[in-house]
N, C-alpha and C positions, 0 to 999 in steps of 0.2 A: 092860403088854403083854397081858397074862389078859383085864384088861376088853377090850382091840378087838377079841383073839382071838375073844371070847365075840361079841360085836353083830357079826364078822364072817360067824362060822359061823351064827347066822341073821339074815341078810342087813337087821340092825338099823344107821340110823345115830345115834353117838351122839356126845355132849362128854365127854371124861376129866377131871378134877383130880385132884389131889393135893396138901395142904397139908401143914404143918410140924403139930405139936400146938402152936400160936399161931394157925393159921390163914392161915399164909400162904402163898399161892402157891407150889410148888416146880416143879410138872411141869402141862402141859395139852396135850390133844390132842382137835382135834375133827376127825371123819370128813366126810369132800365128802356133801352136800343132810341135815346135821344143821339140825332147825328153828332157827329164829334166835333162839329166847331160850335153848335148849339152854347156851350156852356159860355165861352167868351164871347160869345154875342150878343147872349141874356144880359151881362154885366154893360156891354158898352151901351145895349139900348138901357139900360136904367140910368146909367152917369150920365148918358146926351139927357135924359128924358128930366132930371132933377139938376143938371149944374145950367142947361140952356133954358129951363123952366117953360118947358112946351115940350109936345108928343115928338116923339122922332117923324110920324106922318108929317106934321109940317113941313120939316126942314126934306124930307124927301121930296115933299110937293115943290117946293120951292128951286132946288135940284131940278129935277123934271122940267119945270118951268123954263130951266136954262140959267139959272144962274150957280154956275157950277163952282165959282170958288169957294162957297162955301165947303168943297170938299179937303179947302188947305185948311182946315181948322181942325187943331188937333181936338181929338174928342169926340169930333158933331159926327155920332156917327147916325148916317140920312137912311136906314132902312125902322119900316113902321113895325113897330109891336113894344116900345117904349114907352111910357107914361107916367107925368110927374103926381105923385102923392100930395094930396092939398086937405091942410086941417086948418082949421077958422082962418082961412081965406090965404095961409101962405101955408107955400111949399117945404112942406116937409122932407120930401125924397120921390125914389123917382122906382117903378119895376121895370123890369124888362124879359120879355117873357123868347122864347127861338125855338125852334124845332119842325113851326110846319109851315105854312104860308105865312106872311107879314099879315096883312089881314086875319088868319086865324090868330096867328101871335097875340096879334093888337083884341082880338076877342077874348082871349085866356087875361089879359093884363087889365083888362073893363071889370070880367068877373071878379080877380084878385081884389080891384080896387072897388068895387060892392061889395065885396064881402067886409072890408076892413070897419 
């Protein structure tokens, strides 16, 4: 609810997820004229963001950085707006949030996981 909150109050549309820490599908919501690949990207940044148990930022930065085989790994997907769920110090699961800029993403996925 944090994340829509958030892409609602500036007038962002976006995809929500929410995985299990396996990666699985629990929760999704996408907002009316979210772009069309939005929604698969929500999910891939939650499954990076809870089975690699770090933000997708990292693994982006990291990338950047030049070390680019991390791009053979299935999964890791390296675009920011993922972020892993943590209750009494382990991961629970992971959001992923897509629709506007990575950084806005990654701002809607902060709220989501304040609010929780």
């Amino acid at each position: 609810a944090g994340a829509l909150a958030e892409a609602r109050k500036n007038n962002w549309n976006v995809a929500v997820a929410i995985v299990d820490n396996h990666g699985f599908l629990v929760y999704y919501e996408r907002m009316d004229d979210t772009q069309s690949a939005s929604p698969l990207i929500a999910v891939e940044k939650a499954r990076t963001a809870a089975m690699f148990r770090r933000s997708t930022r990292v693994i982006e930065d990291v990338i950047n950085k030049g070390r680019t085989s991390l791009l053979g790994i299935p999964g890791a997907t390296p675009i920011t707006g993922g972020l892993p769920i943590v209750a009494g110090g382990k991961i629970i699961g992971g959001v992923g949030v897509s629709g506007v800029t990575s950084d806005q993403d990654e701002q809607c996925a902060k709220a989501g996981i304040a609010g929780m």
